[in-house]
C-alpha positions as CSV (number, residue, x, y, z in Angstrom):
1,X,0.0,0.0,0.0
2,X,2.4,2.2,0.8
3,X,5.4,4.2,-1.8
4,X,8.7,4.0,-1.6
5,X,10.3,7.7,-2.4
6,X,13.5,7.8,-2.1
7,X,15.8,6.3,0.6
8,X,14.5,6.1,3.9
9,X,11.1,7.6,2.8
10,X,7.6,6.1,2.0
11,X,4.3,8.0,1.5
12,X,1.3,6.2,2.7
13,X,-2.2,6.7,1.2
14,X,-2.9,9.6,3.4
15,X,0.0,11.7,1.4
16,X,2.2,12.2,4.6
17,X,5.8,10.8,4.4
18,X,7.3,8.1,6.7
19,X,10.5,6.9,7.4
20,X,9.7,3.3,7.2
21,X,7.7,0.7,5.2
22,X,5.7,-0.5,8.4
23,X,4.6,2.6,9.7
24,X,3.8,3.6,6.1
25,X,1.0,0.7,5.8
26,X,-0.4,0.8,9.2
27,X,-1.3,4.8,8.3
28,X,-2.3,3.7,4.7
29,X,-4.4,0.3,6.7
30,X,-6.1,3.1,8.6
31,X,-7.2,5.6,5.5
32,X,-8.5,2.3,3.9
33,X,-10.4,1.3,7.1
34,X,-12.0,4.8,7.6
35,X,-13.1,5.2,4.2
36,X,-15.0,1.8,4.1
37,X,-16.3,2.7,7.5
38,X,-18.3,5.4,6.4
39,X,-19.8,3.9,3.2
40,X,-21.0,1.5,5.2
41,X,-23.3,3.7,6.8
42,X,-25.1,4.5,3.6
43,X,-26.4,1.5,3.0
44,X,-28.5,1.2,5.9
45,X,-29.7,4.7,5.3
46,X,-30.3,3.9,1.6
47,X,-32.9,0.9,2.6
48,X,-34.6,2.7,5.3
49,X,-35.4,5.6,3.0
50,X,-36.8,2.9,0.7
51,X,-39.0,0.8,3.2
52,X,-39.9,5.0,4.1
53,X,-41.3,5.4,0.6
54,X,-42.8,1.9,0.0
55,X,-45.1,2.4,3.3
56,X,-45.5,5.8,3.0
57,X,-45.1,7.1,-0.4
58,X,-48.7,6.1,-1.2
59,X,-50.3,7.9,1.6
60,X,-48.6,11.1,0.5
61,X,-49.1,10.7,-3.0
62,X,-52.5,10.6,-2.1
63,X,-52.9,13.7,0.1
64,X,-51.0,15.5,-2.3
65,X,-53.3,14.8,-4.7
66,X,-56.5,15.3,-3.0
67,X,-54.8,18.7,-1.8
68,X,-54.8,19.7,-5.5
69,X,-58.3,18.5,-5.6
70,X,-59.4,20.8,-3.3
71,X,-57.6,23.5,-4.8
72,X,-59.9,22.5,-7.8
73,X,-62.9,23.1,-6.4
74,X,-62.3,26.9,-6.2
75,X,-62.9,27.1,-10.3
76,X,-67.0,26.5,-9.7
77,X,-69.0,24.2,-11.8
78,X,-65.7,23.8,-13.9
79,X,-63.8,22.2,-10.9
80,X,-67.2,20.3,-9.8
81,X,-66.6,18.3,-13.5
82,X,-63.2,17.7,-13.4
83,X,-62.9,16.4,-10.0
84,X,-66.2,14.3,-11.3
85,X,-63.6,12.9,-14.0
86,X,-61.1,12.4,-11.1
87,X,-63.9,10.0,-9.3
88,X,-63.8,8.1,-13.0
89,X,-60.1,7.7,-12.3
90,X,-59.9,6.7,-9.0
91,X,-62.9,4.2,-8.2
92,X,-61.2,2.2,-10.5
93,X,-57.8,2.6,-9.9
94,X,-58.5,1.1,-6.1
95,X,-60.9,-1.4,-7.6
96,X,-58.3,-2.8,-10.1
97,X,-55.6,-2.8,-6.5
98,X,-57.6,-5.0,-4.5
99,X,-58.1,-7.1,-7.3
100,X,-54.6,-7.5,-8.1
101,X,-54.1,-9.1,-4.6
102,X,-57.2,-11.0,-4.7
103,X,-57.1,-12.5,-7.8
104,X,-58.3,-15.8,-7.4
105,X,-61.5,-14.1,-5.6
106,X,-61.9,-11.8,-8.6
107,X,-60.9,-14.6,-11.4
108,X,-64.1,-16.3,-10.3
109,X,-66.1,-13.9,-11.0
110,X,-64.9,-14.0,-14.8
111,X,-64.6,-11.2,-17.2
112,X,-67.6,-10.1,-17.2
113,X,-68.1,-10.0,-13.5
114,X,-65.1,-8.0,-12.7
115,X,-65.3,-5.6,-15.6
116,X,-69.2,-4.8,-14.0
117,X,-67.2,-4.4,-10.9
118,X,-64.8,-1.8,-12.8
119,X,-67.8,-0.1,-14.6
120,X,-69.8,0.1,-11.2
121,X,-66.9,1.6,-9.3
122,X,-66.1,4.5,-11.9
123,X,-69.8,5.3,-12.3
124,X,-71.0,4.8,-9.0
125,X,-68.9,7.3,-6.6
126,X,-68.4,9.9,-9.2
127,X,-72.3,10.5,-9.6
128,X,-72.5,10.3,-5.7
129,X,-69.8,12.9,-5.6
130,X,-71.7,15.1,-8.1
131,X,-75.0,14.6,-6.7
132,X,-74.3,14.5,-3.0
133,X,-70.6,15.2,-2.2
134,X,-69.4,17.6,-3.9
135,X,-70.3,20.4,-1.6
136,X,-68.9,19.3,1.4
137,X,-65.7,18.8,0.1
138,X,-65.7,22.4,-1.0
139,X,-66.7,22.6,3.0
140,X,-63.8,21.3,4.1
141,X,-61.4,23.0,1.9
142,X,-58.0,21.4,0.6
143,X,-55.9,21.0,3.6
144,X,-58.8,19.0,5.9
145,X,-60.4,17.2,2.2
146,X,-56.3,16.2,1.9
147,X,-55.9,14.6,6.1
148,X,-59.5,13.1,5.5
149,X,-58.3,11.7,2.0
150,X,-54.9,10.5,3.8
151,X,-56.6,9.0,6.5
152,X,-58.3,6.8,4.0
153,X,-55.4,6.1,2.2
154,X,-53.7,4.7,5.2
155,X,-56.3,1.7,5.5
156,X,-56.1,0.8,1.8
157,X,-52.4,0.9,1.9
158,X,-51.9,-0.8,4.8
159,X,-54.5,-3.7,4.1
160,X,-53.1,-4.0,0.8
161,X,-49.4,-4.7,2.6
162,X,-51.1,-6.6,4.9
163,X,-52.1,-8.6,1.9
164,X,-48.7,-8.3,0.6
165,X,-47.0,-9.7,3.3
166,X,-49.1,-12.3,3.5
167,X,-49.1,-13.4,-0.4
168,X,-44.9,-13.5,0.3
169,X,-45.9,-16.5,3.1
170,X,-48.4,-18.6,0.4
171,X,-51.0,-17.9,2.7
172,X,-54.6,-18.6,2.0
173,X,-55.9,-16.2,-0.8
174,X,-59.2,-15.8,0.7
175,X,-57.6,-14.6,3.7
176,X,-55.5,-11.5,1.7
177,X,-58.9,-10.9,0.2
178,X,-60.8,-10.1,3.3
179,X,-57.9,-8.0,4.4
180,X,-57.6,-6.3,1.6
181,X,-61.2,-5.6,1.1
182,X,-62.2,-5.3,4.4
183,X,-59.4,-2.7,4.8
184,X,-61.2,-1.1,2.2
185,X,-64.3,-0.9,3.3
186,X,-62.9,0.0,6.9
187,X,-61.1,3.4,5.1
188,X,-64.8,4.2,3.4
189,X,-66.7,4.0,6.5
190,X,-64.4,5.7,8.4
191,X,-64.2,9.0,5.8
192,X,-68.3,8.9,5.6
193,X,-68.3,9.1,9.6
194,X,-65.4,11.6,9.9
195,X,-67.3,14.2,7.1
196,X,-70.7,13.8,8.4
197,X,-70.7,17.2,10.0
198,X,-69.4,18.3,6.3
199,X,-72.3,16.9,5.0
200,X,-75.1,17.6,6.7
201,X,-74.3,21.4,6.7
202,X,-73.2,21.2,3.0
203,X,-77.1,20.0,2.2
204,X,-78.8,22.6,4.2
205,X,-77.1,25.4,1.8
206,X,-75.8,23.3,-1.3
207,X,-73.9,25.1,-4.2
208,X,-76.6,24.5,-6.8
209,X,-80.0,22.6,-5.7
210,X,-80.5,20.1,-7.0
211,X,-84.3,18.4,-6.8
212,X,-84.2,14.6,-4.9
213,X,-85.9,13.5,-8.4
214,X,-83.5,14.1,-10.6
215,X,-80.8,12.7,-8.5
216,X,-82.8,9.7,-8.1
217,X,-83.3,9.4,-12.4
218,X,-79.2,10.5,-12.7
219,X,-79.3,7.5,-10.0
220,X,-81.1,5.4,-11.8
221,X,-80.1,5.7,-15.7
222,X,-76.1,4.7,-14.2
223,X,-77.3,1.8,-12.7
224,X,-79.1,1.0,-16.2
225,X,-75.9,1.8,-17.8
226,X,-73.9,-0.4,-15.6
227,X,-77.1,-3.2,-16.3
228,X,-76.5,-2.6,-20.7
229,X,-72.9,-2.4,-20.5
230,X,-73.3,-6.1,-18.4
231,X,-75.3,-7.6,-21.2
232,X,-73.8,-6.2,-23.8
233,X,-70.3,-7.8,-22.3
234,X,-72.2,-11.6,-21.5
235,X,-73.2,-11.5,-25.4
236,X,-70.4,-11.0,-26.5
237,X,-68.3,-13.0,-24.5
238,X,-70.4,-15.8,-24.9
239,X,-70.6,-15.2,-28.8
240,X,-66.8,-15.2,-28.5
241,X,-66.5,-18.5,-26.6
242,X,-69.2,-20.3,-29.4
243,X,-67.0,-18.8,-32.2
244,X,-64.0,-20.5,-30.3
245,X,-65.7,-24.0,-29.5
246,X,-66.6,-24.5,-32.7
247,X,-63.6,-23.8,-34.4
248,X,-61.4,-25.9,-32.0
249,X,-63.6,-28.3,-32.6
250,X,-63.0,-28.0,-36.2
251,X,-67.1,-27.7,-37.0
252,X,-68.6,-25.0,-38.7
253,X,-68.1,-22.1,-37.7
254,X,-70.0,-19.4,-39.7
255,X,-73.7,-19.3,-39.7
256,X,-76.4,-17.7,-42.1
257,X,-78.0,-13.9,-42.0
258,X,-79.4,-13.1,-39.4
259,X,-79.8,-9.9,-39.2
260,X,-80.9,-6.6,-42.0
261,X,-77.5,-6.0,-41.9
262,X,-76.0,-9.2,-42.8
263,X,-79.0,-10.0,-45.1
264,X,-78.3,-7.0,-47.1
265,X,-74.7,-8.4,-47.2
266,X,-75.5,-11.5,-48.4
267,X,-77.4,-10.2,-51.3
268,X,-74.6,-9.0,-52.8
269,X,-73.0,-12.7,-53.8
270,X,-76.4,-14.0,-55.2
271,X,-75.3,-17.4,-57.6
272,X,-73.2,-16.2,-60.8
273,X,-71.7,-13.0,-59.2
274,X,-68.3,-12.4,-60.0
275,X,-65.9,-12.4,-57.3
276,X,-62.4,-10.7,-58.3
277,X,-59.5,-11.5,-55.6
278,X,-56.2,-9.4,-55.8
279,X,-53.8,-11.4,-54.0
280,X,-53.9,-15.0,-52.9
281,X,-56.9,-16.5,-51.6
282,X,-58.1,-20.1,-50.1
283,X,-60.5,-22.3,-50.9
284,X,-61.8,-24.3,-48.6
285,X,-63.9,-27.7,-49.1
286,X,-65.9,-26.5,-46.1
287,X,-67.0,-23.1,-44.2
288,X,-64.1,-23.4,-41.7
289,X,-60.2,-23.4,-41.6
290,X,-59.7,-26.3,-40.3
291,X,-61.1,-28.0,-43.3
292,X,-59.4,-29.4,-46.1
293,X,-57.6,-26.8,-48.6
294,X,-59.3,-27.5,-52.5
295,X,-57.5,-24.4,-53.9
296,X,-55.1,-21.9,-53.2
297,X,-54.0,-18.9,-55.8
298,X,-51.4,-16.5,-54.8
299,X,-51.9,-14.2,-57.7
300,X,-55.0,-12.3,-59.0
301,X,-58.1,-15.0,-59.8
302,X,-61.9,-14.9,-60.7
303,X,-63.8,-17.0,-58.7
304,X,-68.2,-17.3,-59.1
305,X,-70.4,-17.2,-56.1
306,X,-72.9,-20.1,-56.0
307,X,-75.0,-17.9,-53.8
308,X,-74.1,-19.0,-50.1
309,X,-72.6,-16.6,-47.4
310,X,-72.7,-18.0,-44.0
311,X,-71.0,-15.1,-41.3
312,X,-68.3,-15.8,-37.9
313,X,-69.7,-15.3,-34.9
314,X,-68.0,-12.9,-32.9
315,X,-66.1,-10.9,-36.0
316,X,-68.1,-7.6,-37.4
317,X,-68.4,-4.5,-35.3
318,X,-69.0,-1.2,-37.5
319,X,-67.0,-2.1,-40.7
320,X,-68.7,-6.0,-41.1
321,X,-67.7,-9.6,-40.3
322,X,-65.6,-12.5,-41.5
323,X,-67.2,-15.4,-43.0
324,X,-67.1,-17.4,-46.1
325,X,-68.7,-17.2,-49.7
326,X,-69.8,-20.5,-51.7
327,X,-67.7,-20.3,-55.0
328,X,-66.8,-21.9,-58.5
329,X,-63.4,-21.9,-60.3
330,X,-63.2,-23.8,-63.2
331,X,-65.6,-26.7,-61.9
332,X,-64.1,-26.5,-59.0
333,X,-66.3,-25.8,-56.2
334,X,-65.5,-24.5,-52.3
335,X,-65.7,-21.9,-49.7
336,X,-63.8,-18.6,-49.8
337,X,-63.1,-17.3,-46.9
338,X,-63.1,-13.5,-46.8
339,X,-64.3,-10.1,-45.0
340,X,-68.2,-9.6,-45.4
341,X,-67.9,-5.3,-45.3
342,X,-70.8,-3.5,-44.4
């Protein structure tokens, strides 16, 4: 470690010059020592400011947040709509928390079960806030609307590390789930029973009154929202997962008409319509992929309709569907399979 500099001279790693080789070292030992010493105290520092930010980051993420909310609510009816949009945001944003540690609770309930659950909790609270809540958070003001907000916060959080903690020990998912959503639930209670002064006076002089039968239809027309959205999802799921069963089971998948739309579609290949492909195309001895291949072109090719179109369940939307179209080619006969446009 340490220099030799001339005779009778070393320099150790502190700089300073010794008259022997020993000495030298045990100086030079020292700096070494000292300097490892104090990076060692970093490291400690460095994961407790982590562990900090982890546990407590959220919680003052959210306060900061909600601070700003109230701040909002000082631009009038424009600040009552865009902290509306906020309520969008956030119902699901929790929502879509507690389900990622509760995921075999909320894979039961399928996809259409937990997207109602997502749907419900974006429309849900944000008409309450409009309707009912807004004005006493306007009461409170930012700085008491941002501890109340924090105070919620703190039982989400600390459920959902709760469930955490818990998920890193295998432990029984049902159990993280109650924690986590009972956690939840705990935080909402808690902020209804802690603003109930808030409330009461906000009603007696609200910003703009508004008459219990209206909020009742607003009321009502989300929850039929949240009802269409539900059966529009089943259909089409289920639609899906008939489409899919069929075709891995190598049946047919494409069906006739049914529909004004699709009719008026199908009137467009009646028998001896020509059909001109640009690039290569399939033919198929039956309406489905999986059957046997009669034909394939690659380059441009003529085919005749024999007057057949059967339609995919579970393709279409605003442009049209996939499906297949009887045809002729030279005396060969087959389905093409193609897109059905609107």
């Amino acid at each position: 470690m340490a220099n030799q500099i001339g005779e009778g001279q070393w320099q150790g790693l502190d700089g300073k010059i010794y008259a022997s080789e020993g000495e030298a070292n045990t100086q030079s030992g020292n700096v070494v020592l000292n300097n490892t010493g104090g990076g060692g105290g970093a490291m400690p520092g460095m994961v407790g400011g982590l562990a900090a930010i982890v546990i407590f980051g959220p919680i003052i993420f959210a306060k900061l947040v909600s601070f700003l909310w109230g701040l909002l609510l000082k631009l009038g009816i424009v600040g009552r709509v865009l902290t509306t949009g906020l309520m969008l945001i956030a119902g699901p944003f929790i929502v879509m928390i507690i389900m990622g540690l509760s995921q075999e609770l909320f894979r039961g309930l399928g996809t259409v079960g937990s997207g109602i659950v997502i749907v419900s909790a974006a429309l849900l609270p944000a008409a309450w806030y409009f309707l009912w809540h807004y004005d006493a958070v306007k009461l409170m003001g930012a700085s008491t609307f941002s501890s109340k907000i924090g105070n919620f916060a703190k039982f989400v959080w600390f459920g959902s590390l709760g469930a955490c903690i818990l998920a890193f020990f295998k432990s029984n998912e049902a159990l993280r789930a109650v924690i986590s959503i009972g956690a939840s639930i705990a935080g909402i209670v808690f902020y209804l029973i802690s603003t109930k002064k808030y409330a009461r006076e906000a009603s007696q002089n609200p910003t703009i009154r508004i008459p219990l039968a209206v909020k009742g239809i607003v009321m009502a027309a989300v929850v039929g929202l949240i009802v269409i959205y539900g059966i529009a999802a089943k259909v089409e799921v289920d639609t899906r997962n008939v489409s899919r069963n069929i075709e891995q089971e190598g049946g047919i998948a494409a069906l006739p008409a049914n529909n004004s739309a699709q009719r008026k579609i199908a009137a467009r290949y009646t028998a001896g319509k020509t059909i001109t492909w640009y690039s290569g195309c399939i033919i198929y001895a039956e309406p489905s992929n999986k059957s046997t291949i009669i034909k394939e072109f690659i380059e441009t090719t003529t085919l005749v309709s024999t007057g057949n179109v059967l339609f995919i369940p579970g393709t279409g939307g605003r442009t049209g569907w996939l499906g297949y179209v009887s045809v002729e080619h030279n005396g060969v006969e087959g389905w093409l399979y193609m897109p059905l446009k609107r």
